[in-house]
C-alpha positions in Angstrom: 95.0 -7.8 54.9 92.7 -8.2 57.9 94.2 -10.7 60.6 93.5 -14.5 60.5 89.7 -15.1 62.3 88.8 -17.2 64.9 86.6 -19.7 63.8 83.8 -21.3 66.7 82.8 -24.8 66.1 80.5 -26.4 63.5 79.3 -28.5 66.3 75.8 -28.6 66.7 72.2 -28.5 64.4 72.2 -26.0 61.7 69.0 -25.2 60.5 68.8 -24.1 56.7 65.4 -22.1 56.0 64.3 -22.1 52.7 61.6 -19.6 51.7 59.7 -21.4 48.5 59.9 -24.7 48.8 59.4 -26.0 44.9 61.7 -27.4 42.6 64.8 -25.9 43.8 64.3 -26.7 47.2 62.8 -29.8 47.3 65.9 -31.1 44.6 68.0 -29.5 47.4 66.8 -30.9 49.8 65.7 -34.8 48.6 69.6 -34.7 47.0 71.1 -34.1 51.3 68.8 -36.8 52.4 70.0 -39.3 49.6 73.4 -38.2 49.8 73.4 -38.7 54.1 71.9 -42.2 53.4 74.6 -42.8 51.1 72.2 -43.3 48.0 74.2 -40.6 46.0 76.8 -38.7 45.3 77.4 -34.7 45.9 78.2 -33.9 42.3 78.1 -30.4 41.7 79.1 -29.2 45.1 82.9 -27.5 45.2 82.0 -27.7 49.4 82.2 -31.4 49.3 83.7 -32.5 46.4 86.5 -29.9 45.6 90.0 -29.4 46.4 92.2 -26.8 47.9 95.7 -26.7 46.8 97.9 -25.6 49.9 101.7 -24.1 49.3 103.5 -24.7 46.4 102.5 -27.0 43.6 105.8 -29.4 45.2 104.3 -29.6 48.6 101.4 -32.0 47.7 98.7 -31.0 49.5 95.5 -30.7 48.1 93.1 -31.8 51.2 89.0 -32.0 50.0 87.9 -28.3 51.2 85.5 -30.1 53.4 89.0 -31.5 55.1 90.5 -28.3 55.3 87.8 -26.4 56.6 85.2 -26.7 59.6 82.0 -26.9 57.6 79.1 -28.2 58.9 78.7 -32.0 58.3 75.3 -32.8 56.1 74.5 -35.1 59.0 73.9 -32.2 61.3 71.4 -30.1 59.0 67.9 -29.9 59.3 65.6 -28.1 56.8 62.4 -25.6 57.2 60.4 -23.8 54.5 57.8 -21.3 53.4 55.8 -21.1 50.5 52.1 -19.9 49.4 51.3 -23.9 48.3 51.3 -25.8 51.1 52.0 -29.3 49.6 55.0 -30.9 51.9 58.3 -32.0 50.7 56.8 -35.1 49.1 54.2 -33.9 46.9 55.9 -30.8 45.9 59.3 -32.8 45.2 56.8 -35.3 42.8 54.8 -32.2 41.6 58.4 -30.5 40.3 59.1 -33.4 38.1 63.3 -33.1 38.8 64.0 -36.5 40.4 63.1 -40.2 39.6 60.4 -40.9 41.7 61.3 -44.2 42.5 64.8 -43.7 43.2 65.4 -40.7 44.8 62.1 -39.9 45.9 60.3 -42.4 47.0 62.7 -44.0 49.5 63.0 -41.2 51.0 58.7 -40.4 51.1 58.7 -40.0 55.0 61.7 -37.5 55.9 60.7 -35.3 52.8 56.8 -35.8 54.2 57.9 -34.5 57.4 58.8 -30.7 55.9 55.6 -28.9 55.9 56.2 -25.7 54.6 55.1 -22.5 57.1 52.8 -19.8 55.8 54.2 -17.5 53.3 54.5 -13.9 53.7 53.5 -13.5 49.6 51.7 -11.4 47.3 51.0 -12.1 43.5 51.4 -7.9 43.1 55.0 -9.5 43.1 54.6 -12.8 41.1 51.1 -12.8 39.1 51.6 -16.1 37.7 51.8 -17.7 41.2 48.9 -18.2 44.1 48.6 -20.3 46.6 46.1 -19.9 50.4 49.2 -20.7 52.3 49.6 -17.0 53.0 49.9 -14.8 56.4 47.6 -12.1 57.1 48.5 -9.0 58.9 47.8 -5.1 59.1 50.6 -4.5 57.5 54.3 -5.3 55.9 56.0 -4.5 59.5 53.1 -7.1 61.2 54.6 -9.7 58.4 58.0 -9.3 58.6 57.5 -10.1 62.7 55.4 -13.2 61.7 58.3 -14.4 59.7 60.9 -13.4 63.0 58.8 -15.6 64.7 58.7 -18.6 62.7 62.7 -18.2 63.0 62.5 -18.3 66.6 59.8 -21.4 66.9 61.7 -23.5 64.2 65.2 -22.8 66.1 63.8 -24.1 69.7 61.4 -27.2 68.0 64.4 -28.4 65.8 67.4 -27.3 68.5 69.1 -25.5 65.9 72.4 -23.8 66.9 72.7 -21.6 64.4 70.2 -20.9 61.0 70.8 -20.0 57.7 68.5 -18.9 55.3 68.1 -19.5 51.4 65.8 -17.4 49.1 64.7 -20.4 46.7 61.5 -18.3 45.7 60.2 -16.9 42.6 61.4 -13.9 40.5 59.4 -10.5 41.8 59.0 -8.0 39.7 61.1 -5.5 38.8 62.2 -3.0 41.4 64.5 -0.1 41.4 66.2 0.7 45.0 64.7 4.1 46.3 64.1 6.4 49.2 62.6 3.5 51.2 65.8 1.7 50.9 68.2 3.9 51.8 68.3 3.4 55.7 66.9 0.9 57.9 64.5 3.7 59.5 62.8 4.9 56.3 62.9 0.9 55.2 60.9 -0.1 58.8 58.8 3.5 57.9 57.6 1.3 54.3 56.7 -1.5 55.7 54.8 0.0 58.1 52.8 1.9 55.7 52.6 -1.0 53.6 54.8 0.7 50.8 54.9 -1.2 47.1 58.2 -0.4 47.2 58.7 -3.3 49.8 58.7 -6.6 48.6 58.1 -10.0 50.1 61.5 -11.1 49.5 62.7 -7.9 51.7 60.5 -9.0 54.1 62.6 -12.8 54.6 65.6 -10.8 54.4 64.9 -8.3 57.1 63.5 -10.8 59.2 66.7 -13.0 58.7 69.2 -10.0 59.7 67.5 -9.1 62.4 67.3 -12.9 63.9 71.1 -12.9 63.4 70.9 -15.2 60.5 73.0 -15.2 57.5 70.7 -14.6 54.3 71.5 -15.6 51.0 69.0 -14.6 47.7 69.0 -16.8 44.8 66.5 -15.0 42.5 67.5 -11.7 40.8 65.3 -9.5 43.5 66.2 -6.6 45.1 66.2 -8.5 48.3 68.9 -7.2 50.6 70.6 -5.7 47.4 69.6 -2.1 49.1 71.3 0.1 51.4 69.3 0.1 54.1 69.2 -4.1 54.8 73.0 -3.6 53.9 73.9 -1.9 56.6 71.9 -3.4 58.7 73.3 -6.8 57.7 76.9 -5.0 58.9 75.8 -3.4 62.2 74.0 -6.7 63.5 77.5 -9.2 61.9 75.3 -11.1 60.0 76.8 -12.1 56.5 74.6 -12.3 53.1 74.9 -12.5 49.9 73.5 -12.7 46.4 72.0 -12.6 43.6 70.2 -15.3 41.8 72.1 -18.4 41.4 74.6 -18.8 38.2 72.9 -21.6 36.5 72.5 -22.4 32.9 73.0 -20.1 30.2 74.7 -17.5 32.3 77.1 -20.3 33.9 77.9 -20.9 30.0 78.7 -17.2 29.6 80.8 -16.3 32.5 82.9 -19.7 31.3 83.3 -18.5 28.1 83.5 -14.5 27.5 86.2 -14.5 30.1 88.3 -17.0 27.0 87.3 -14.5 24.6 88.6 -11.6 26.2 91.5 -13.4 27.0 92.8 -14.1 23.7 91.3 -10.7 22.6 89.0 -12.4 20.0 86.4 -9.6 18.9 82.3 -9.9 19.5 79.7 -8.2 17.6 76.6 -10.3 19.3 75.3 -12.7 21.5 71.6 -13.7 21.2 70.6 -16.2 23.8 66.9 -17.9 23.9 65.9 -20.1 26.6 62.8 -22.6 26.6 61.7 -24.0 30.1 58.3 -25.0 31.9 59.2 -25.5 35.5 57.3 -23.3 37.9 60.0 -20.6 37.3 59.0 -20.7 33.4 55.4 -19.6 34.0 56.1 -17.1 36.6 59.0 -15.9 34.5 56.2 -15.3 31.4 55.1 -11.9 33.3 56.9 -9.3 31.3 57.7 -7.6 35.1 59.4 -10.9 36.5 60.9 -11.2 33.5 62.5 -7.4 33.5 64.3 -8.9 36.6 66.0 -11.9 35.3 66.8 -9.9 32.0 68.7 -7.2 34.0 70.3 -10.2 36.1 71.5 -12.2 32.2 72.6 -8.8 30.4 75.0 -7.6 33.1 77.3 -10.1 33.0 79.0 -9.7 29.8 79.1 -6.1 30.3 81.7 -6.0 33.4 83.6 -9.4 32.3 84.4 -7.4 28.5 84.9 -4.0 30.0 84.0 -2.3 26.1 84.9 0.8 27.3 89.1 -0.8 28.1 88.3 -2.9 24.8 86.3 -0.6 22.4 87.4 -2.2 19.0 86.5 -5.4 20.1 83.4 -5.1 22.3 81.8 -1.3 22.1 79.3 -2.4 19.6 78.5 -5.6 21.1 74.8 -6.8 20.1 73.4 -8.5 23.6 70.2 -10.4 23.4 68.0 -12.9 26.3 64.9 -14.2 25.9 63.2 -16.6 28.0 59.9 -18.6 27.0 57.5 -20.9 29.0 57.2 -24.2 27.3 55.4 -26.0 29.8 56.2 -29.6 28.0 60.2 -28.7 28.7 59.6 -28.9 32.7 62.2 -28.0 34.7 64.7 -29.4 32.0 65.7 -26.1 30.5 67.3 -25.6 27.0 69.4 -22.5 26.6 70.2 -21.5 23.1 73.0 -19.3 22.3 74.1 -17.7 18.6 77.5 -15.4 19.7 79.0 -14.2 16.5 83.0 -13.4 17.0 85.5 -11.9 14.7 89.4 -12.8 14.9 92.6 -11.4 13.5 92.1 -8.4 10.0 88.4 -8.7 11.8 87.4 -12.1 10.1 83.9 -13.4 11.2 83.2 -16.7 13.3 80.8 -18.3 14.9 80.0 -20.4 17.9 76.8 -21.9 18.8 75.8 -23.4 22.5 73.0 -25.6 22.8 72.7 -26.6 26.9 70.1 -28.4 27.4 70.5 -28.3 31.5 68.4 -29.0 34.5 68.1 -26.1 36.2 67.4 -27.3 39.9 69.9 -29.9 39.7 72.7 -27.5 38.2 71.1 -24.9 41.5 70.5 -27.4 44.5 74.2 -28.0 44.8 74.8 -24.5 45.0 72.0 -23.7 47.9 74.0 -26.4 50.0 77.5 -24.7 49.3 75.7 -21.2 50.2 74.3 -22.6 53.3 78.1 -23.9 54.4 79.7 -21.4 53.5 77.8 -18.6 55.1 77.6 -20.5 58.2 81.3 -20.4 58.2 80.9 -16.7 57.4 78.8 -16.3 60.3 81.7 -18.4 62.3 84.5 -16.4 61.9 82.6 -13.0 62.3 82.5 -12.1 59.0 79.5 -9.8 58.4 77.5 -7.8 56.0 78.0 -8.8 52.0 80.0 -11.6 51.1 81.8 -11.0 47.5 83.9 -13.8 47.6 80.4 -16.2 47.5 80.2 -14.0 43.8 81.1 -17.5 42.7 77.6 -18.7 43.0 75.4 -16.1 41.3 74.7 -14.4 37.9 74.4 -10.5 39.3 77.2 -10.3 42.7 76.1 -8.4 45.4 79.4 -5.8 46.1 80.5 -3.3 48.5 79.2 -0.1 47.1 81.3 1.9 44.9 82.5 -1.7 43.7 81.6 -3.0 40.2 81.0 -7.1 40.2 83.6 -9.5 39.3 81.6 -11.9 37.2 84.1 -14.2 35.4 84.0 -17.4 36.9 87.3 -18.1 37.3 88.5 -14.7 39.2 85.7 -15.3 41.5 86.8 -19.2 41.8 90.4 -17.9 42.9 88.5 -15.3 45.2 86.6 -17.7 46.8 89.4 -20.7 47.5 91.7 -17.4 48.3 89.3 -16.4 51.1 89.2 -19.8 52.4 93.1 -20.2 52.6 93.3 -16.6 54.6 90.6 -17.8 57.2 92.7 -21.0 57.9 96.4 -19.0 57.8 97.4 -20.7 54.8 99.7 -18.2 52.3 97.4 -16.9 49.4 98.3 -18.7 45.6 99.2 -16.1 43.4 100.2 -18.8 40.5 103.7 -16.5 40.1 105.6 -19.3 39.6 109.0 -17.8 40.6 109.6 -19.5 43.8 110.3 -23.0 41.7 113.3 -21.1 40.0 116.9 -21.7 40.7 
């Protein structure tokens, strides 16, 4: 095990950048606001909310992980954003429909006024169902990403951030496999330069973050920084990231309960999930090529949490089925429908049925501040390159190459609470048990 790390100070600004800067954001952002001026509470966030048991179950301490940890305190961020609409924090938080306006929005109408989002480095190649004239011009992808550098630099000096983290709360792209223009940061710099499809905008933030020496985190199911080349750049320059897309919903349902299944080695023969939603994601995600994303972001996680090829009789001919619709009356309250057909003992049939009808940016904002923490602490204690034991927080984990993803929740709860133990010295929890015998 790598040695205890020193951990600088959470003392000073730390400015969270947001590219996109719609629901998700904007419910992110209002809920810090309200919950600084002590109008709400942080439900939802294990950073602020949650605690750490230390020692053995006798000892009795279980301090908040906020307590246990130097995390930087809400008071002390400050918030910046891109997107192609240019509507500020006010009108785009009204425009996304997720809060009350008069309680959580509307008391707040000057501070969330205040966030103008920047130009957006965006093209609807990448998201056809989106447009917007708040959009940067430049020669070529290279001339972009050192636009978007330089916003990092002028919103670090006008807001006297000491350190910046940014937050991919943008749209699904569509559908890219990594190739020769990912696989080192030389042919990578090559694409953009010759303005390469291959290069999406979302690469663009994330390049741009690394190389400003701030820790990047992508909560849509891109590519992103999931490519060699940004990779290894993320490890040569210390900067930590991690991703991808955020583990809400219907795939939170399914990483809480195929992990039961396979552990009492109940049988399943399919899972059909359908989900109706009308948010901004909903109509962008109605592009068969944005939708090829999230579907390869949904189907993987079953696959590595029943491992069919340990468990053959019970999983091999698992039926797996997503489907997402735009139903624009449904706004950003989503309803994720799931059928999953299992089979017990002599192979009887069962059935389960799931009917969440969630909030998607509410179930999401909570985890954009925990990201935003927790990679800051990352950055802190010189932790670099990808982050697994974030994994918590998203529906396809970013991992070390030649590692498959952990996706059941509650392994990658454990990792993550783990993690934070070793930073602070504390022993790691195994849950053996043997140390209370006689």
């Amino acid at each position: 095990m790598k040695d205890t790390p020193t951990i600088q100070s959470s003392a000073g600004k730390l400015g969270v950048l947001l590219p996109g800067f719609g629901a998700v954001a904007t419910t992110f952002v209002a809920g810090v606001e309200n919950i600084r001026r002590g109008n709400a509470t942080p439900v939802g966030s294990v950073s602020q909310m949650q605690t750490i048991r230390l020692g053995k179950r006798t000892d009795g301490r279980t301090p908040k992980i906020k307590d246990f940890v130097d995390l930087t305190p809400l008071d002390n961020l400050v918030f910046g954003a891109w997107d192609p609409i240019a509507d500020d924090g006010y009108e785009s938080a009204l425009n996304a429909g997720v809060l009350d306006k008069h309680e959580h929005i509307e008391p707040i109408r000057d501070f969330l006024a205040s966030i103008e989002p920047m130009s957006a480095a965006f093209d609807t190649k990448y998201v056809k169902k989106l447009n917007g004239p708040n959009v940067k011009q430049a020669a070529n992808k290279k001339e972009l990403a050192e636009q978007l550098r330089q916003d990092i630099r002028d919103f670090r000096e006008k807001n006297g951030c000491d350190r910046l983290v940014m937050v991919w709360c943008g749209s699904t792209e569509i559908f890219l496999r990594p190739g020769a223009e990912h696989a080192s940061i030389e042919a990578f710099e090559k694409a953009m330069a010759e303005n390469s499809d291959q290069i999406a905008p979302s690469m663009l933030y994330a390049y741009a973050a690394i190389m400003e020496g701030v820790p990047y985190a992508n909560g849509a199911p891109n590519l992103s920084a999931d490519v060699p080349a940004l990779e290894q750049l993320a490890k040569e320059r210390g900067v930590p990231i991690a991703g991808k897309d955020f583990k809400t919903g219907q795939t939170l349902m399914k990483t809480i309960l195929a992990p039961g299944f396979k552990t009492r080695m109940l049988g399943l023969n399919g899972w059909f999930s359908t989900n109706i939603l009308g948010n901004r994601d909903g109509e962008v995600l109605d592009d068969p090529e944005s939708f090829k994303t999230k579907e390869e972001s949904k189907l993987g996680a079953l696959e590595y949490i029943l491992q069919p090829k340990m468990y053959p009789e019970l999983y091999k001919d698992l039926y797996h089925k997503v489907r997402i619709n735009y139903y624009p009356p449904r706004g950003d309250n989503k309803e994720g429908w799931d059928n999953i057909d299992i089979f017990g003992w002599l192979g009887y049939p069962m059935q389960i049925k799931v009917d969440f009808l969630c909030r998607d940016s509410i179930l999401a904002a909570p985890i954009v501040l925990d990201l935003a923490l927790f990679l800051d602490l990352a950055g802190r204690c010189g932790m670099s390159g990808i982050q697994e034991w974030l994994s918590f927080y998203f529906k396809a984990p970013q991992t070390q190459p030649g590692l498959y993803p952990e996706h059941d929740i509650f392994i990658q709860h454990w990792k993550l609470k783990n993690t934070l133990r070793w930073m602070m010295g504390e022993d790691q929890i195994t849950h053996l048990g043997l140390d209370y015998d006689d």
